[in-house]
C-alpha positions as CSV (number, residue, x, y, z in Angstrom):
1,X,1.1,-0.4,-16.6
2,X,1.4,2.2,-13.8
3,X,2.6,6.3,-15.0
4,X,3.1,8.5,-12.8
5,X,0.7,11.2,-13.6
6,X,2.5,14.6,-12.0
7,X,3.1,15.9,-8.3
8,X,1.3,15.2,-5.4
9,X,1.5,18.5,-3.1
10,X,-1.6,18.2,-0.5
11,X,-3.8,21.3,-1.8
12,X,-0.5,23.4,-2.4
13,X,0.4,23.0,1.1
14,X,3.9,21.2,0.3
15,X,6.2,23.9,-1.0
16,X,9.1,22.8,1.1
17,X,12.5,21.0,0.0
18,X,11.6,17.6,1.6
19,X,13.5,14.6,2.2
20,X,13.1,11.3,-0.1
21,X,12.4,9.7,3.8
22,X,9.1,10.2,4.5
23,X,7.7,7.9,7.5
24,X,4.4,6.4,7.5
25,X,2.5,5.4,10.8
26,X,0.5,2.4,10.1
27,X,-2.8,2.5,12.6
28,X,-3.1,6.7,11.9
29,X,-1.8,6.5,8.7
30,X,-0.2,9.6,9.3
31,X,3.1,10.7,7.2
32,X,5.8,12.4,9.1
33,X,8.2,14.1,7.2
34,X,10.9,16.7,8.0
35,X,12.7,19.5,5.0
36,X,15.6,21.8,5.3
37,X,17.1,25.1,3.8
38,X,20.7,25.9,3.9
39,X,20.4,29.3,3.0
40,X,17.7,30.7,5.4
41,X,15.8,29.8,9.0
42,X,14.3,27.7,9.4
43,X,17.1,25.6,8.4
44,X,15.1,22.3,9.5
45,X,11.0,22.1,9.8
46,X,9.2,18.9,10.7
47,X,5.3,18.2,10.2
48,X,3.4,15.6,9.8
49,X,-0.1,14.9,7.0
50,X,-3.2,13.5,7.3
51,X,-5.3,11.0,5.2
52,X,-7.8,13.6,4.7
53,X,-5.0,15.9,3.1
54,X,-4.8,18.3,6.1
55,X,-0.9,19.4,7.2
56,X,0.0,20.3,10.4
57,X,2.0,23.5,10.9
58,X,5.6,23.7,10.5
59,X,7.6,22.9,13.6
60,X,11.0,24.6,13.6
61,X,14.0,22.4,15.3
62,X,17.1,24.0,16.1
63,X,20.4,22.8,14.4
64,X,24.2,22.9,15.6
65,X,25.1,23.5,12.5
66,X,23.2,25.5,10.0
67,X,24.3,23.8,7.3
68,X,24.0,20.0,8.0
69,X,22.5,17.7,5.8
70,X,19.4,16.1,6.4
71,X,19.2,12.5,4.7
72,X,16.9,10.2,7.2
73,X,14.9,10.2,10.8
74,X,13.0,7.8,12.5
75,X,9.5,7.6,14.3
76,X,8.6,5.2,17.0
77,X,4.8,4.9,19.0
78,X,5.1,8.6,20.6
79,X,8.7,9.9,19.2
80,X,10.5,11.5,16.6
81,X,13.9,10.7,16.3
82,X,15.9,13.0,14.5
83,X,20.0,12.6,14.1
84,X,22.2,16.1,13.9
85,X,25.0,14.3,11.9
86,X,28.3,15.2,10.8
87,X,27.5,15.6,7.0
88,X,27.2,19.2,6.3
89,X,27.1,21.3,3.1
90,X,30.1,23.9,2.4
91,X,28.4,25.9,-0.9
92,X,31.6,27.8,-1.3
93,X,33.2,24.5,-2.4
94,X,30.5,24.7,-5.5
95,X,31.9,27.9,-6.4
96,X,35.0,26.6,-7.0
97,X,33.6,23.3,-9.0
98,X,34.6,20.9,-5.7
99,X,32.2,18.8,-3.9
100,X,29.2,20.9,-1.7
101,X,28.6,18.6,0.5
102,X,31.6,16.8,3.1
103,X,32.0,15.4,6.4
104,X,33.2,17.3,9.5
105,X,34.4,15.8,12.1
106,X,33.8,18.7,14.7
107,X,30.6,18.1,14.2
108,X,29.4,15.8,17.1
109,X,26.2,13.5,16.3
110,X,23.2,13.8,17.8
111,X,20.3,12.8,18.3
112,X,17.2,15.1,18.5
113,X,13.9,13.1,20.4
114,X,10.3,14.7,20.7
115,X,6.8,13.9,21.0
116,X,5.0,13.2,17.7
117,X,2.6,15.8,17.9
118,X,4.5,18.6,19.4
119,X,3.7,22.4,19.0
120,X,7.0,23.7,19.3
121,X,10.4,22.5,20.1
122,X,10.2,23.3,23.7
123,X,10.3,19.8,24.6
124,X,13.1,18.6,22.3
125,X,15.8,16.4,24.2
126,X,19.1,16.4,22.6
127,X,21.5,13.3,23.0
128,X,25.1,12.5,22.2
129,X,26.3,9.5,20.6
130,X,30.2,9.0,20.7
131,X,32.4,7.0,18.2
132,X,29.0,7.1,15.7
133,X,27.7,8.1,12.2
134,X,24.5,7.7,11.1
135,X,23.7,8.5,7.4
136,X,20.3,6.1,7.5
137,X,18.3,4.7,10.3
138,X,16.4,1.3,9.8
139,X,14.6,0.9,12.9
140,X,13.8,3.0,15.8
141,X,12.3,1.1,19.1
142,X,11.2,2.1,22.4
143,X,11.5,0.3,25.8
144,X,10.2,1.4,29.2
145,X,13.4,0.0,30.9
146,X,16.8,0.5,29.6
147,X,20.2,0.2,30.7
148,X,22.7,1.3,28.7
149,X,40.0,1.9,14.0
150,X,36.7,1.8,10.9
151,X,35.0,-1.4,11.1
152,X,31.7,-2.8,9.0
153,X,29.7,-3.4,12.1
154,X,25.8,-3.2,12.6
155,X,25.4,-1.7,15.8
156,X,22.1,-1.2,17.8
157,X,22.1,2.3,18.9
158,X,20.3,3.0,22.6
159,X,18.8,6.3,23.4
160,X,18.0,7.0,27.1
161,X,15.8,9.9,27.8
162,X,16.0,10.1,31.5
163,X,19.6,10.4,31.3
164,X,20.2,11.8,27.8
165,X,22.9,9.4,27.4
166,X,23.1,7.0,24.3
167,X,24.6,3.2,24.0
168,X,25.9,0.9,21.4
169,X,25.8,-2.6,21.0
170,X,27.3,-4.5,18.0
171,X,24.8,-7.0,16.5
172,X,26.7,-9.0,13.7
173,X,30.5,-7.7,14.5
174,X,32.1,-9.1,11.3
175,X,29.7,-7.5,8.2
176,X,30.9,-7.6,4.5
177,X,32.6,-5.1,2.9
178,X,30.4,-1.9,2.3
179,X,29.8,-1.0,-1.2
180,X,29.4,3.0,-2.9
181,X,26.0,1.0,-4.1
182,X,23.3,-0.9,-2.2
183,X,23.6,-4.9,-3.6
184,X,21.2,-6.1,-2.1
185,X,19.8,-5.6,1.6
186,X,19.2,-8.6,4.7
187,X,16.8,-9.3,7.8
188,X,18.9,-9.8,10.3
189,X,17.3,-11.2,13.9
190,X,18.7,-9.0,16.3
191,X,18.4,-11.4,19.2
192,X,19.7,-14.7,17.8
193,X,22.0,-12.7,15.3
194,X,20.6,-14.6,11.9
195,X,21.1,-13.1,9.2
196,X,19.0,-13.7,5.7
197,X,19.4,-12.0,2.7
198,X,18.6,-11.0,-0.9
199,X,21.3,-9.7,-3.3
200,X,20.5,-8.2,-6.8
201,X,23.9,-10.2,-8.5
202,X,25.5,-9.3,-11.5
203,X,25.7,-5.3,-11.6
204,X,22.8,-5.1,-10.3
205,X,22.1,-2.2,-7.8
206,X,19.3,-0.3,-6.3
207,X,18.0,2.1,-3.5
208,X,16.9,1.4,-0.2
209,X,14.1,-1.0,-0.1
210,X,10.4,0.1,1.0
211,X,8.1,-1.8,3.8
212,X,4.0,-2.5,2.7
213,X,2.1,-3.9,5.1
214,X,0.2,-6.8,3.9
215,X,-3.1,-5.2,6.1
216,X,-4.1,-2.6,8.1
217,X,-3.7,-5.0,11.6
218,X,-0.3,-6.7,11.3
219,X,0.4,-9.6,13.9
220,X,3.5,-9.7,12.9
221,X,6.3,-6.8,12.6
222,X,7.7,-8.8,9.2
223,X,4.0,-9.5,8.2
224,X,5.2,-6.9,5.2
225,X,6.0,-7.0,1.3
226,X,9.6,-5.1,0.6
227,X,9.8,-3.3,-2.4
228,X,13.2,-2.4,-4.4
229,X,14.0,-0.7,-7.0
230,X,16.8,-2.1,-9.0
231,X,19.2,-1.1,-12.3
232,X,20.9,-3.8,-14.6
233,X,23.7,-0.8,-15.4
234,X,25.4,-4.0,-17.7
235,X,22.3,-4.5,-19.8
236,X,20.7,-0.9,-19.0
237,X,17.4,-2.0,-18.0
238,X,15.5,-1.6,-14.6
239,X,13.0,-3.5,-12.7
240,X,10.8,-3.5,-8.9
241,X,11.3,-6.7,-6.8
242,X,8.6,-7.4,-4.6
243,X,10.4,-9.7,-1.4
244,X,8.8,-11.7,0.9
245,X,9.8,-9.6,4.7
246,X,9.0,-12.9,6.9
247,X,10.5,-15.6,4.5
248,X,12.7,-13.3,2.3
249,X,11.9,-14.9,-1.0
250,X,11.3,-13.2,-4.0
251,X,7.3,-12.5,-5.0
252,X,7.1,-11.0,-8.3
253,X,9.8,-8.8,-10.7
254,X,8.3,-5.7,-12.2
255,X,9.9,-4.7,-15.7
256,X,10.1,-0.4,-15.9
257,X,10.0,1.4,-18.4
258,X,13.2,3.8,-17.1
259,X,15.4,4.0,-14.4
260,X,14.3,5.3,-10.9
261,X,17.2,7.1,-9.2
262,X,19.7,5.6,-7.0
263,X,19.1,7.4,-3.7
């Protein structure tokens, strides 16, 4: 049996709040990573590790709002795509035993895009997306040529640089009802719109899943294992199902010990 045998901080170098999002890039096997503070600058730093345990230095990116909430971001080949949400925290609300953290609508998402293995943030393009909130991002793709009531919809979100405009395009326009907890997740095809997927059944519910490759040189983009954590809260028990990303059929189910947190 696995145990996890303390904290992993790259020679002392990680004394940040991070995000649970980290991002992995496959052929470098580099991990890019961003953290925030909401009491003092910088409010938002990104960076990225090596294999070899080295960190690059802090990058600070500028926020509209200094208290928003930082949950995901993407990477693609050469960019880091970074969303400037509507989520924020209000710490006063603590205080007075409410909620810290609630939604403003004032707030206007973005979208913040850079290089990969900028210096500074010189180079950062910002880009507004109407009508949109973005909590978590699954996907982030790039294309040399692009053109550009509350409703379950999965939309495919467009970013064009040389403009700085953004474009949506609904991919499956009638989803099922969302749920306060992940039951299971799908593959969805986005160009023929099929949808397969794997449900945990029976008050079972879980976080969102995590990609392994199956090698170093993928031929295929699915070519990957998913791994979920999951929690029986009926029977109290919890357990890591290893999916099959190209055929979606469950591999293997790992019994734990304890519950790994929702989130």
């Amino acid at each position: 049996m696995h145990r996890t045998v303390g904290c992993f901080d790259f020679n002392d170098q990680l004394c940040l709040t991070m995000i649970a999002h980290l991002k992995v890039e496959t052929a470098s096997g580099k991990f890019f990573a961003i953290s925030y503070d909401v009491v003092q600058k910088p409010y938002l730093r990104y960076f990225h590790l090596l294999q070899n345990r080295a960190k690059s230095p802090d990058v600070e990116i500028p926020l509209t709002a200094q208290s928003t909430m930082m949950q995901d971001f993407e990477i693609t080949e050469r960019y880091v795509v970074i969303p400037n949400q509507q989520v924020v925290f209000k710490l006063p609300e603590m205080i007075r035993g409410g909620f810290p953290v609630i939604y403003d609508s004032n707030n206007m998402l973005m979208f913040r895009i850079f290089e990969k293995n900028v210096n500074d943030a010189s180079g950062i393009k910002w880009i507004e997306a109407l009508d949109c909130f973005c909590f978590h991002l699954w996907n982030a793709l790039e294309e040399l040529n692009s053109h550009e009531s509350l409703k379950n919809v999965l939309f495919e979100i467009r970013l064009n640089l040389k403009t700085c405009k953004s474009t949506c395009r609904p991919i499956l326009s009638e989803f099922e009802p969302l749920n306060s907890k992940v039951s299971g997740f799908a593959k969805v095809e986005l160009f023929i719109g099929e949808v397969r997927k794997s449900m945990y059944r029976d008050e079972r519910f879980g976080s969102d899943p995590l990609f392994l490759p199956r090698s170093p040189n993928l031929e295929k983009g699915d070519d990957r294992f998913i791994l979920a954590f999951v929690h029986d809260e009926k029977e109290g028990k919890s357990e890591l199902r290893i999916v099959n990303a190209m055929n979606m059929k469950l591999e293997a189910i790992v019994k734990l010990s304890s519950q790994v947190p929702y989130g």
